[in-house]
PDB file of the backbone (N, CA, C, O) and the ligand in Angstrom, with CONECT records:
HET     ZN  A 101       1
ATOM      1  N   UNK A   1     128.507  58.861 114.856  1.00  0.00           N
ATOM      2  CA  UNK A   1     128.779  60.258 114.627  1.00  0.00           C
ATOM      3  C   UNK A   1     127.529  60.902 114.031  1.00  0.00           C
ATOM      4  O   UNK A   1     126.792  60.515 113.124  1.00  0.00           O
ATOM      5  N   UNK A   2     127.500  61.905 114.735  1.00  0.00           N
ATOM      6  CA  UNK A   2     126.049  62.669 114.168  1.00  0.00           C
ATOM      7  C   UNK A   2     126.532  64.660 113.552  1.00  0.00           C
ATOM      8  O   UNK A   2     127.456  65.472 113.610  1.00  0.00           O
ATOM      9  N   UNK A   3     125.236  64.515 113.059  1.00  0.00           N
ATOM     10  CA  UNK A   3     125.709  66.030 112.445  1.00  0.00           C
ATOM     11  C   UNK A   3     124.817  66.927 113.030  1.00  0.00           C
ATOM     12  O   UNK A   3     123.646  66.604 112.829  1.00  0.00           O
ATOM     13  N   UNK A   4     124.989  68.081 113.776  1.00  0.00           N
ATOM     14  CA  UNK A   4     124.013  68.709 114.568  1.00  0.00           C
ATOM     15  C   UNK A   4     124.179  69.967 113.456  1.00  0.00           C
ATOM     16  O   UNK A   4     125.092  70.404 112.755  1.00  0.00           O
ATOM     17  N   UNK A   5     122.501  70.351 113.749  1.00  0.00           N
ATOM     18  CA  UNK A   5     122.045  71.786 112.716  1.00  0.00           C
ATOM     19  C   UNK A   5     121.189  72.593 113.617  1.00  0.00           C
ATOM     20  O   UNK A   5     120.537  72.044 114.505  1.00  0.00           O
ATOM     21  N   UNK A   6     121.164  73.783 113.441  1.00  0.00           N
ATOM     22  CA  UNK A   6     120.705  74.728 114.456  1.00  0.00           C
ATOM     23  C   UNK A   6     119.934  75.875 113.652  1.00  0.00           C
ATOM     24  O   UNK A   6     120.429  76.774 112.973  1.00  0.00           O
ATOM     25  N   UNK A   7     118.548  75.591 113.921  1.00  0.00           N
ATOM     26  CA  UNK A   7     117.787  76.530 113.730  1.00  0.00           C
ATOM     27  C   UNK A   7     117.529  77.665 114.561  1.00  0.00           C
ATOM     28  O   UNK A   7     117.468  77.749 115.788  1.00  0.00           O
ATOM     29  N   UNK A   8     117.385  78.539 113.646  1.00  0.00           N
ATOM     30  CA  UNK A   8     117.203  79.951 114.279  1.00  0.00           C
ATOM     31  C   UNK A   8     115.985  80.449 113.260  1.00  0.00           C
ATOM     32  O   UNK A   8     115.726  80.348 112.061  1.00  0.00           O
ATOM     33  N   UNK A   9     115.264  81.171 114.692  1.00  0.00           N
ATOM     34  CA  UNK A   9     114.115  82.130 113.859  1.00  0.00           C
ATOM     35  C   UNK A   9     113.930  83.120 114.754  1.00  0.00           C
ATOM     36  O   UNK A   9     114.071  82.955 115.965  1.00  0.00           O
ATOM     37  N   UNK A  10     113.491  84.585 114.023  1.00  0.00           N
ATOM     38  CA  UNK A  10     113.046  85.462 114.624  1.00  0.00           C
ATOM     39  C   UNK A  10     111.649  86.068 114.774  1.00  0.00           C
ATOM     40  O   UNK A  10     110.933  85.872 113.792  1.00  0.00           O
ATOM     41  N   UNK A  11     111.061  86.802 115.838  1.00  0.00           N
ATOM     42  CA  UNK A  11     109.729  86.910 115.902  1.00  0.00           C
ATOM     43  C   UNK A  11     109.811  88.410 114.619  1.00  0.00           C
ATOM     44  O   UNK A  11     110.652  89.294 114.777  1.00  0.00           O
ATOM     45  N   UNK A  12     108.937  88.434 113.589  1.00  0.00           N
ATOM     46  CA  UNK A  12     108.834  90.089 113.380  1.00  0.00           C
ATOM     47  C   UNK A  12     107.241  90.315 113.461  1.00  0.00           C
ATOM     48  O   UNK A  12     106.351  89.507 113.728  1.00  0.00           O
ATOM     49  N   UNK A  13     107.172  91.867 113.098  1.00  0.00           N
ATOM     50  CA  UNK A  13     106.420  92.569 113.221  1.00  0.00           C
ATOM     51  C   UNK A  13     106.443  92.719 112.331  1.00  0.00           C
ATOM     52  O   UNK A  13     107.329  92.328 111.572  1.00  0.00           O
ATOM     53  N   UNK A  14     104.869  93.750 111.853  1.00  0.00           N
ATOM     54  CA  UNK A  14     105.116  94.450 110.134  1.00  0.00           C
ATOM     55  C   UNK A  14     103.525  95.582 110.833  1.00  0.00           C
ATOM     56  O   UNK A  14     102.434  95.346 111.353  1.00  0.00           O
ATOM     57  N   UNK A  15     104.231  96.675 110.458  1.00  0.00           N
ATOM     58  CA  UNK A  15     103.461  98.181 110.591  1.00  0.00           C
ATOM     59  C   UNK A  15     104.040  99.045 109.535  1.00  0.00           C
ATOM     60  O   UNK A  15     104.994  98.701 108.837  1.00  0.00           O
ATOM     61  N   UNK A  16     103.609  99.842 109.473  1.00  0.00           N
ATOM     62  CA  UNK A  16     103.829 101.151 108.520  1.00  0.00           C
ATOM     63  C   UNK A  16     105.133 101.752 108.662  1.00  0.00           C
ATOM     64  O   UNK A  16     105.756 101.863 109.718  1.00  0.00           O
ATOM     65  N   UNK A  17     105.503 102.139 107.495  1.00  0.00           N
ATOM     66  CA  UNK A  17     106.582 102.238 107.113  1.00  0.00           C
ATOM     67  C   UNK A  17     106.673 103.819 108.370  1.00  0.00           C
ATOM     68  O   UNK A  17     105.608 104.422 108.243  1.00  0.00           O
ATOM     69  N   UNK A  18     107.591 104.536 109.423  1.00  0.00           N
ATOM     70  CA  UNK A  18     107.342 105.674 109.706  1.00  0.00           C
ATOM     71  C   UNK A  18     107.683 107.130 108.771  1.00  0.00           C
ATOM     72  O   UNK A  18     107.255 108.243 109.075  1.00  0.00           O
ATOM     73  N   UNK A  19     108.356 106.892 107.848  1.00  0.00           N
ATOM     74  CA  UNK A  19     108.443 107.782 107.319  1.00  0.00           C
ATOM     75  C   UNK A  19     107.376 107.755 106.165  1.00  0.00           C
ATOM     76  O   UNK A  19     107.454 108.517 105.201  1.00  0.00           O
ATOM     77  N   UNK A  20     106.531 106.971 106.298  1.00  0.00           N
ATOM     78  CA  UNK A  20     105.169 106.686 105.121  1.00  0.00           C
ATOM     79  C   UNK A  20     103.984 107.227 105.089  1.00  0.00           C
ATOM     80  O   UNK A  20     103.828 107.570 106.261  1.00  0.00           O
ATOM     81  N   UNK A  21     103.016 107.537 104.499  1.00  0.00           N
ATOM     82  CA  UNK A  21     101.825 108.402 104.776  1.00  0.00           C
ATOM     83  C   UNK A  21     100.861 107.230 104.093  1.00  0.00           C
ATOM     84  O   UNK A  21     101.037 107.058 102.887  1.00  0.00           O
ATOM     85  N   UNK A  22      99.915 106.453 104.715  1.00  0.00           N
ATOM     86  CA  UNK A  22      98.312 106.072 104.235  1.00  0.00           C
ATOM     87  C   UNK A  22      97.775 107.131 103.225  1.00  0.00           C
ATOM     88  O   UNK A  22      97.282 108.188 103.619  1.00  0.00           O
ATOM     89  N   UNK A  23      97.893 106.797 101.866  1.00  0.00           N
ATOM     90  CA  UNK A  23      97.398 106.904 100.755  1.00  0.00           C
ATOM     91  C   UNK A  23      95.950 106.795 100.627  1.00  0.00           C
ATOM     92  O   UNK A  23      95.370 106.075 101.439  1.00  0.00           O
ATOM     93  N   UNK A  24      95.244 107.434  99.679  1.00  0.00           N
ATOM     94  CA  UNK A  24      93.258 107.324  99.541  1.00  0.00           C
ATOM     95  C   UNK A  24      93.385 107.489  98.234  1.00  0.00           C
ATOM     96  O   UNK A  24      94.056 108.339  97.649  1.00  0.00           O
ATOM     97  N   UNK A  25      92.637 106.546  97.740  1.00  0.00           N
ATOM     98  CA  UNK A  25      91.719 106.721  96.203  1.00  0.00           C
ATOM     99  C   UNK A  25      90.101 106.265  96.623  1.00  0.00           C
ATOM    100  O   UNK A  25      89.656 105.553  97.524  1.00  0.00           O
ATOM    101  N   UNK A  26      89.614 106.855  95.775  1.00  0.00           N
ATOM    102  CA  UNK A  26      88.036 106.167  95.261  1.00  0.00           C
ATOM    103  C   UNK A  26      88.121 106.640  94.014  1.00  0.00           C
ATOM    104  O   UNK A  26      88.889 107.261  93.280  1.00  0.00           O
ATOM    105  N   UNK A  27      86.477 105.847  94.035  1.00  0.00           N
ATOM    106  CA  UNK A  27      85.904 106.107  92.654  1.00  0.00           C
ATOM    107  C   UNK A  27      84.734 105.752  92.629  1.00  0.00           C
ATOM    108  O   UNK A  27      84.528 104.668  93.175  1.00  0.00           O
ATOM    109  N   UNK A  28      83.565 106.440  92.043  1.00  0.00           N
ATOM    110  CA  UNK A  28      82.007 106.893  91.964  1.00  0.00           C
ATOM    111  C   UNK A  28      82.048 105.181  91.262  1.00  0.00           C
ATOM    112  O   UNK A  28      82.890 104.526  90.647  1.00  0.00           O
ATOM    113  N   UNK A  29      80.226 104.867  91.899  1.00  0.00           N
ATOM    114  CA  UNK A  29      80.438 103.648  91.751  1.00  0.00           C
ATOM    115  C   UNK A  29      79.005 103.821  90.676  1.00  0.00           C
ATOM    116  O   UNK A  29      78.567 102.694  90.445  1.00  0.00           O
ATOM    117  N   UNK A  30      78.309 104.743  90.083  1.00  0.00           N
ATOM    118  CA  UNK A  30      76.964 105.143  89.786  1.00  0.00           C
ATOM    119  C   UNK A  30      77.811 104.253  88.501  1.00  0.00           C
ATOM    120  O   UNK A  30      79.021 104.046  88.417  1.00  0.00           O
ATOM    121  N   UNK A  31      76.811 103.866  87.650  1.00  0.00           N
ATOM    122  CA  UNK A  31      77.170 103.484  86.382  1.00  0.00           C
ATOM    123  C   UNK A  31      77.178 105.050  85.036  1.00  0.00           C
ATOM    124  O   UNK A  31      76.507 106.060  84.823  1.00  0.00           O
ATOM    125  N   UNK A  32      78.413 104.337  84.446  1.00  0.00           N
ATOM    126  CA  UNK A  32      79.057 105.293  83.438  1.00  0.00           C
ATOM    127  C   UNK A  32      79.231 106.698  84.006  1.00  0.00           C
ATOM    128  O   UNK A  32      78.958 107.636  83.257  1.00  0.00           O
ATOM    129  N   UNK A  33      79.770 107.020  85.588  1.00  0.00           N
ATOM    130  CA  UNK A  33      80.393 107.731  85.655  1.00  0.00           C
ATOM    131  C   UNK A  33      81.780 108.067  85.621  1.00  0.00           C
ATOM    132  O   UNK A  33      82.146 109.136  85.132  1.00  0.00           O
ATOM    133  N   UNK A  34      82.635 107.181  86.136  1.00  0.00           N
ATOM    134  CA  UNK A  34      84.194 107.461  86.088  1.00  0.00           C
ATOM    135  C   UNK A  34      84.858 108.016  86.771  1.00  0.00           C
ATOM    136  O   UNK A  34      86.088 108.019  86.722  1.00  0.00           O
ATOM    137  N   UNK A  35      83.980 108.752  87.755  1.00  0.00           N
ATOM    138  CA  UNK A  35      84.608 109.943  88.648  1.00  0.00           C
ATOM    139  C   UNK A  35      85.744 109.590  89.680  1.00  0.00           C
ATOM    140  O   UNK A  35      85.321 109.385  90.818  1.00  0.00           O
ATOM    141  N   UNK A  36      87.063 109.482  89.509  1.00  0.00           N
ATOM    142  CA  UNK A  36      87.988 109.101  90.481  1.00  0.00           C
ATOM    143  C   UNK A  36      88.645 109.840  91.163  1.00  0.00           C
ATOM    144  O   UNK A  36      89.171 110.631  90.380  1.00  0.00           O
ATOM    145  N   UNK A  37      89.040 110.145  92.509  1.00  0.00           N
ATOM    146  CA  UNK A  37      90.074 110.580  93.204  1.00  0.00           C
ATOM    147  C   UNK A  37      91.309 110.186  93.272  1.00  0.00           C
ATOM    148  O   UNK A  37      91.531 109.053  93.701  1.00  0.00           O
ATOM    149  N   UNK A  38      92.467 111.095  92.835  1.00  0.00           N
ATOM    150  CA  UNK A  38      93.703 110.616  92.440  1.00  0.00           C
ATOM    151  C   UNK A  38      94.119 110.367  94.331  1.00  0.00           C
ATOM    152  O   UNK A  38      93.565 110.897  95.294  1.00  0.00           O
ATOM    153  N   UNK A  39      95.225 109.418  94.312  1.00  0.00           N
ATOM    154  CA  UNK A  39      95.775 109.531  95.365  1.00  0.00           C
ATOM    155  C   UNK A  39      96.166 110.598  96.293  1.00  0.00           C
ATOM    156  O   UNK A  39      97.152 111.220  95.896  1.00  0.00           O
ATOM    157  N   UNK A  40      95.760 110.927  97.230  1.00  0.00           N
ATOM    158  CA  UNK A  40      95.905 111.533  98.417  1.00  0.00           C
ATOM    159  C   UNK A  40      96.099 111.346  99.819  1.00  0.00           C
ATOM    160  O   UNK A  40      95.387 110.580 100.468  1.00  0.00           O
ATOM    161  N   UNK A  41      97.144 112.091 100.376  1.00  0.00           N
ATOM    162  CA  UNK A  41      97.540 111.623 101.997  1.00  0.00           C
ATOM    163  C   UNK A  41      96.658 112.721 102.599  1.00  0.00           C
ATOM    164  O   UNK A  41      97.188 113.161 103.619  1.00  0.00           O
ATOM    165  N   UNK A  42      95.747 113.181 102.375  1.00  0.00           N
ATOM    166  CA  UNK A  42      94.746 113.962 103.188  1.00  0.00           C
ATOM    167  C   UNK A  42      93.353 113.248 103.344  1.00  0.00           C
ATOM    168  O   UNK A  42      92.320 113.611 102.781  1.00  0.00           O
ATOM    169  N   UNK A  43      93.459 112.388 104.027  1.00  0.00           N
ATOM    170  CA  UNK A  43      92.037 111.199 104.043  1.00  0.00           C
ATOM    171  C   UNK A  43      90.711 112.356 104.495  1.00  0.00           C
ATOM    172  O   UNK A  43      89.539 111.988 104.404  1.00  0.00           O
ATOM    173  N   UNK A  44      90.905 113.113 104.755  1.00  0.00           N
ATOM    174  CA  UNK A  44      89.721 113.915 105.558  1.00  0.00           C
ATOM    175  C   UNK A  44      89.401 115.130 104.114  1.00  0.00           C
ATOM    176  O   UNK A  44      88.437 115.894 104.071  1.00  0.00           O
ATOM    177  N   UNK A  45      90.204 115.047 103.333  1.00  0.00           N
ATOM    178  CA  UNK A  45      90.269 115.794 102.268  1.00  0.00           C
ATOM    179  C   UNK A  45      89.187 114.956 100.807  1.00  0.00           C
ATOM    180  O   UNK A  45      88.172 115.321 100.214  1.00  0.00           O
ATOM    181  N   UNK A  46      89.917 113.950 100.731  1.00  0.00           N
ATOM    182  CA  UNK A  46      89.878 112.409 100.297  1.00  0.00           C
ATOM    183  C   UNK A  46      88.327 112.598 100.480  1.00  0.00           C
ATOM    184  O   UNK A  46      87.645 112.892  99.499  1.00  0.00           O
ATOM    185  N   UNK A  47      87.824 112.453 101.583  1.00  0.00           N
ATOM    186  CA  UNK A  47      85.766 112.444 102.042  1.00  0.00           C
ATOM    187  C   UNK A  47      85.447 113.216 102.174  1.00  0.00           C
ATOM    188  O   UNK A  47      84.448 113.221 102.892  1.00  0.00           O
ATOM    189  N   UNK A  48      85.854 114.356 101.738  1.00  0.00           N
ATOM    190  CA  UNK A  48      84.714 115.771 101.428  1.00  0.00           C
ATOM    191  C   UNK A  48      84.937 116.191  99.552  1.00  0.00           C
ATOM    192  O   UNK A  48      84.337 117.067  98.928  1.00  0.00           O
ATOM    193  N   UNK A  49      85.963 115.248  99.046  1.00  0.00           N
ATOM    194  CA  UNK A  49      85.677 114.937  97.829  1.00  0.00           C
ATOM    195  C   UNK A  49      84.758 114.086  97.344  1.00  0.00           C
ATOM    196  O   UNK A  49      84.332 114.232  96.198  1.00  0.00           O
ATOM    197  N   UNK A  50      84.398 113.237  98.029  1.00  0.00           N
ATOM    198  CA  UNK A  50      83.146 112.356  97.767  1.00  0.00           C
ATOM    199  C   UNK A  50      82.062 112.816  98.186  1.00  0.00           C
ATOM    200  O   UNK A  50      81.007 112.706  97.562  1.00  0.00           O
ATOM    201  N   UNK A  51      82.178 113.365  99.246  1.00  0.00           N
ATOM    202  CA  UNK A  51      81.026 114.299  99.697  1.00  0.00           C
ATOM    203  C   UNK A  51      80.466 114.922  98.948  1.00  0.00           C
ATOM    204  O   UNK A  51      79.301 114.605  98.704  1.00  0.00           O
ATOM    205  N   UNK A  52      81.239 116.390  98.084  1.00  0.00           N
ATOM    206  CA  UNK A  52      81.258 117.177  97.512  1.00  0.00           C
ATOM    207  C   UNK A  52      80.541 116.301  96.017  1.00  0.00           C
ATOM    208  O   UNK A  52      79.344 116.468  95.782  1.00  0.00           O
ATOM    209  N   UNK A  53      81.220 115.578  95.280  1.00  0.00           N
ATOM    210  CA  UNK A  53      80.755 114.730  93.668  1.00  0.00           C
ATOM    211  C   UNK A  53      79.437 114.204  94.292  1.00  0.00           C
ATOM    212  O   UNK A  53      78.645 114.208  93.350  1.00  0.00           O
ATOM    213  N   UNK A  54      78.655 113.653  95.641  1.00  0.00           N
ATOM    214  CA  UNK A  54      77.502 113.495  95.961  1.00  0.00           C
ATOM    215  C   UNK A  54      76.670 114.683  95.619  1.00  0.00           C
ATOM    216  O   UNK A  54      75.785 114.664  94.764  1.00  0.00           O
ATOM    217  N   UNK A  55      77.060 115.884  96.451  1.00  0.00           N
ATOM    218  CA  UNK A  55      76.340 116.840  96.180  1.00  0.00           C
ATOM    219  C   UNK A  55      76.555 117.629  95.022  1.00  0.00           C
ATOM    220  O   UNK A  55      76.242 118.816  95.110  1.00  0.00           O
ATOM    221  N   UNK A  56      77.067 117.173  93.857  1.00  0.00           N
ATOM    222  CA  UNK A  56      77.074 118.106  92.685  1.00  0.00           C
ATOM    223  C   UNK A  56      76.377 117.276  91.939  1.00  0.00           C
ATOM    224  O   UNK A  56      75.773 118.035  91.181  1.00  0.00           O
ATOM    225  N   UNK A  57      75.996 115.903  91.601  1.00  0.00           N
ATOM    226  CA  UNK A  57      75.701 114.810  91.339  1.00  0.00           C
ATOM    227  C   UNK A  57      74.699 113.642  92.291  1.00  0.00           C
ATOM    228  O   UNK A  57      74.998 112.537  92.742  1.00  0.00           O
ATOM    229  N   UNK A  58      73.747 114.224  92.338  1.00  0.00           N
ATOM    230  CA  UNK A  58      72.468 113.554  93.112  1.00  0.00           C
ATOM    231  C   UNK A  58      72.498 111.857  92.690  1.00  0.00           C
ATOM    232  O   UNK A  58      72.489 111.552  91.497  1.00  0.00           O
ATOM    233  N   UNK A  59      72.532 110.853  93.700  1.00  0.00           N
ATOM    234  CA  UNK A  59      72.203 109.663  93.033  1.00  0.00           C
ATOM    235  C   UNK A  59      73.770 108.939  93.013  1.00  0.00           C
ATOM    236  O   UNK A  59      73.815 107.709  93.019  1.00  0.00           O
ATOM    237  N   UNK A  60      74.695 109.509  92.996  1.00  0.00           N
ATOM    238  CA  UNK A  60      75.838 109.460  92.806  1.00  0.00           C
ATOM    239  C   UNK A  60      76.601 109.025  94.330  1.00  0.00           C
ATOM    240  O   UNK A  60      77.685 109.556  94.571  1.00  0.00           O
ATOM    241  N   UNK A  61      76.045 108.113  95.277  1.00  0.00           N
ATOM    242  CA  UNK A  61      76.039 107.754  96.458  1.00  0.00           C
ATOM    243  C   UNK A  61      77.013 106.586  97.174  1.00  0.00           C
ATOM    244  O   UNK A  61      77.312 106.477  98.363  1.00  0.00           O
ATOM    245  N   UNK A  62      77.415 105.725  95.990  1.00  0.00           N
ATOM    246  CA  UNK A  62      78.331 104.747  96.570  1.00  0.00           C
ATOM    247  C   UNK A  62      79.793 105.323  95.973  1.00  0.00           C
ATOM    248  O   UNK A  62      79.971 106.010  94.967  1.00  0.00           O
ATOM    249  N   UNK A  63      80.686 104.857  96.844  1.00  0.00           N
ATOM    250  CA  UNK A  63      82.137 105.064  96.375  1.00  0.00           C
ATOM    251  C   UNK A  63      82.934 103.880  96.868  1.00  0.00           C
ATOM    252  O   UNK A  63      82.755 103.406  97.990  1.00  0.00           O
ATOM    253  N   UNK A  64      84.174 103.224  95.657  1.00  0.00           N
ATOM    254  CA  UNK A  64      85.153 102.435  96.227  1.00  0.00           C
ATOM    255  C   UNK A  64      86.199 103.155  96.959  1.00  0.00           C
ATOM    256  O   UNK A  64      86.791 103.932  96.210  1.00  0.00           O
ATOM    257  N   UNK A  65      86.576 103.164  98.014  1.00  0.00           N
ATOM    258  CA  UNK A  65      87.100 103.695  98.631  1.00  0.00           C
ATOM    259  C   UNK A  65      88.824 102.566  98.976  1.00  0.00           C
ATOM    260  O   UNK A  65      88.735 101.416  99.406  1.00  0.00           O
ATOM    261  N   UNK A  66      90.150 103.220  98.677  1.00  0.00           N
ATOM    262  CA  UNK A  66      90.921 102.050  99.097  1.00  0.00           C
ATOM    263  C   UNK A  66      91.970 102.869  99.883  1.00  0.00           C
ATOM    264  O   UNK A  66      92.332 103.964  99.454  1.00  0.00           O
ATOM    265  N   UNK A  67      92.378 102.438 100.836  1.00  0.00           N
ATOM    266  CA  UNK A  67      93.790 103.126 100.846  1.00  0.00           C
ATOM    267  C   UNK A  67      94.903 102.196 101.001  1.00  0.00           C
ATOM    268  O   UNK A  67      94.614 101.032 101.277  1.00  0.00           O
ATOM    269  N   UNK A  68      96.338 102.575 100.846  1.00  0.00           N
ATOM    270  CA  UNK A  68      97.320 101.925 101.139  1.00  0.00           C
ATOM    271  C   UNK A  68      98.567 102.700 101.821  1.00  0.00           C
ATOM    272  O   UNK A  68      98.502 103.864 102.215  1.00  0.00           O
ATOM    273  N   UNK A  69      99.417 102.087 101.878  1.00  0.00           N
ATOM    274  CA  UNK A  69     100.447 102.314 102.561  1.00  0.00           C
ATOM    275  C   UNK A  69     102.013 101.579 102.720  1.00  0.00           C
ATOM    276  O   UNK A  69     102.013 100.355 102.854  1.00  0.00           O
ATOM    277  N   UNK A  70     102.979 102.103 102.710  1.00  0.00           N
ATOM    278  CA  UNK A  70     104.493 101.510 102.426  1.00  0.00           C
ATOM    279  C   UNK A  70     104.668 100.592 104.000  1.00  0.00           C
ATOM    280  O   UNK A  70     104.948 101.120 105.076  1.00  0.00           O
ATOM    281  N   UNK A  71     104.484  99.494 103.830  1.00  0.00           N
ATOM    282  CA  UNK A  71     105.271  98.820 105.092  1.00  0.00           C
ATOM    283  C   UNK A  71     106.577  98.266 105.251  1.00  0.00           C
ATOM    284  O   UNK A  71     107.508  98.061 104.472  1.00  0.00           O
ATOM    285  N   UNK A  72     106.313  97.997 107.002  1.00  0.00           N
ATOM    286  CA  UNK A  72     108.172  97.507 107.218  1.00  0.00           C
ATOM    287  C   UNK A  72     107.953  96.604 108.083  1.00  0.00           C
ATOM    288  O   UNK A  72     107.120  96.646 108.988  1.00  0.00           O
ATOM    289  N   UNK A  73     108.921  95.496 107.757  1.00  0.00           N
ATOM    290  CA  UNK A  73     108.705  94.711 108.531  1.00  0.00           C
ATOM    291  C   UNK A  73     110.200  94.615 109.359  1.00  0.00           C
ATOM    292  O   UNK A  73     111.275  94.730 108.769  1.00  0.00           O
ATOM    293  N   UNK A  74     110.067  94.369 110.929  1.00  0.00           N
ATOM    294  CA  UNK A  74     111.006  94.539 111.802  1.00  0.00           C
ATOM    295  C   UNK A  74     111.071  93.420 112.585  1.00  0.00           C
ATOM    296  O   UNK A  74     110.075  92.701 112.496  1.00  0.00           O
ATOM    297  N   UNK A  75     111.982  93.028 113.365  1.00  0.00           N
ATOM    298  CA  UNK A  75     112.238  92.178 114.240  1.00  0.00           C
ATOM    299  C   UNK A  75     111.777  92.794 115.340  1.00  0.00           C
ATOM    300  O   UNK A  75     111.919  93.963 115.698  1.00  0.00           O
ATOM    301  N   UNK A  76     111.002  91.567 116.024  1.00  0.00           N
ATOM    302  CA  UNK A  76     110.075  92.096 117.831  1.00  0.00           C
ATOM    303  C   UNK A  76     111.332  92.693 118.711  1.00  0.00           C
ATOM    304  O   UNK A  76     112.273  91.961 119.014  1.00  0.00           O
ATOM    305  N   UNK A  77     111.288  93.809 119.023  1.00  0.00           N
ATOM    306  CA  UNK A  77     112.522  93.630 120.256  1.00  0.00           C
ATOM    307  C   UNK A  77     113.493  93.057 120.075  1.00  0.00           C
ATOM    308  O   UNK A  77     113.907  92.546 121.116  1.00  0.00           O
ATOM    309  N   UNK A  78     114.612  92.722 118.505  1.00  0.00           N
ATOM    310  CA  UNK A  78     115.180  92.842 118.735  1.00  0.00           C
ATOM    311  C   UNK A  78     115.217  91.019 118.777  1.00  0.00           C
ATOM    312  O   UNK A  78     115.794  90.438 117.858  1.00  0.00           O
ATOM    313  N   UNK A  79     114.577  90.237 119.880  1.00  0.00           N
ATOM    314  CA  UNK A  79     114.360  89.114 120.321  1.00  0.00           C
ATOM    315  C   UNK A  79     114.626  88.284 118.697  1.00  0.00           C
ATOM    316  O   UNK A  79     114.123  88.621 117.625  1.00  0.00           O
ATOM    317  N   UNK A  80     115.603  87.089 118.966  1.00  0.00           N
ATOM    318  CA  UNK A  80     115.900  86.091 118.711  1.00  0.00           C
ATOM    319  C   UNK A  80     115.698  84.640 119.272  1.00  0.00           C
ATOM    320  O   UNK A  80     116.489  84.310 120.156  1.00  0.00           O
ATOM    321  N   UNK A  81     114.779  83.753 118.896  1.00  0.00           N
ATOM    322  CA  UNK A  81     114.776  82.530 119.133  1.00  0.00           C
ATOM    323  C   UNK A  81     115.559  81.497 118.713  1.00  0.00           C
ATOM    324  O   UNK A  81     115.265  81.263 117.540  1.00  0.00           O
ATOM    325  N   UNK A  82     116.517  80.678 119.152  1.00  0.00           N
ATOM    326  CA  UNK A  82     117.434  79.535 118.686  1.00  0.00           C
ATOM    327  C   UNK A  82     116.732  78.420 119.149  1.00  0.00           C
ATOM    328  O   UNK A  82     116.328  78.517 120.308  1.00  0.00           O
ATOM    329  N   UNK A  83     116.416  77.121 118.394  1.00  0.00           N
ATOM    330  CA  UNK A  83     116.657  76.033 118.882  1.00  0.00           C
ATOM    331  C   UNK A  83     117.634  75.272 118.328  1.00  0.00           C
ATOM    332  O   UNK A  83     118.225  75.644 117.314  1.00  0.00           O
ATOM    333  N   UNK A  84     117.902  74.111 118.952  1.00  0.00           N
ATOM    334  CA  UNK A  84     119.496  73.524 118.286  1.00  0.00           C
ATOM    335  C   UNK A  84     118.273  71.540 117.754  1.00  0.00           C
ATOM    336  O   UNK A  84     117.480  70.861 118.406  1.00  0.00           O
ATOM    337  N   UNK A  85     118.728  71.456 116.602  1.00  0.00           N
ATOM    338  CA  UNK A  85     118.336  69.930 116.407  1.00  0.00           C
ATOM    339  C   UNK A  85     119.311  69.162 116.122  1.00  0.00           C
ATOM    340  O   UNK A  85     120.507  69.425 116.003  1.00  0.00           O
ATOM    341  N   UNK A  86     118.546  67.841 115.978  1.00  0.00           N
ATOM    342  CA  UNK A  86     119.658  66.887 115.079  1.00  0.00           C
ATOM    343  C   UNK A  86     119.199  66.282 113.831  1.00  0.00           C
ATOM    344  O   UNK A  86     118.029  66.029 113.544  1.00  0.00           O
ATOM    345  N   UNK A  87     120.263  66.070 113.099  1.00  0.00           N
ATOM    346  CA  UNK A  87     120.326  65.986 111.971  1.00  0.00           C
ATOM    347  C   UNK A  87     121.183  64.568 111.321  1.00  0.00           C
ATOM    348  O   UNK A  87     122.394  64.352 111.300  1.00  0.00           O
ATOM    349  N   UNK A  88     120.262  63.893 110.915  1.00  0.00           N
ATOM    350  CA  UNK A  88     121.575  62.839 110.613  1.00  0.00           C
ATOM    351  C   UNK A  88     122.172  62.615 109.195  1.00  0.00           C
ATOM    352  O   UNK A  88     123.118  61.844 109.038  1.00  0.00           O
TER     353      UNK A  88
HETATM  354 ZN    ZN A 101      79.707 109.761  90.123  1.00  0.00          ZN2+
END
């Protein structure tokens, strides 16, 4: 007598959340400046703020730049894989 066990797995995916917006920070990388950009969903906004602290502030040329974003992770289509094993 045997004991049968059945694995199951599914394929997922993981993308951006759709109701989510890609987030931007930096921050001036010159020493003892501090200059940071608070979070913003206007990335094109986001680099004419760095732009802009370049040109008010000569020398002032590197920036950490990060963004993020809310993800989701989903099942591919839906698609389910079963295999069946044994188990003793
Ligand atoms: Zn700076």
């Amino acid at each position: 007598m045997s004991t049968k066990a059945l694995f199951t797995y599914a394929v997922h995916r993981i993308g951006r959340h759709p109701e989510a917006e890609v987030t931007m920070t930096a921050r001036c990388l010159a020493a003892a400046c501090g200059w940071e950009l608070a979070p913003t969903g206007d990335l094109a906004a986001g680099d004419e703020a760095c732009m802009t602290h370049t040109g008010l502030h000569p020398g002032h040329d590197r920036f950490e730049r990060q963004w993020s974003e809310v993800s989701l992770v989903t099942r591919a289509n839906g698609a389910t894989v079963s295999r069946a094993g044994s188990a003793r």
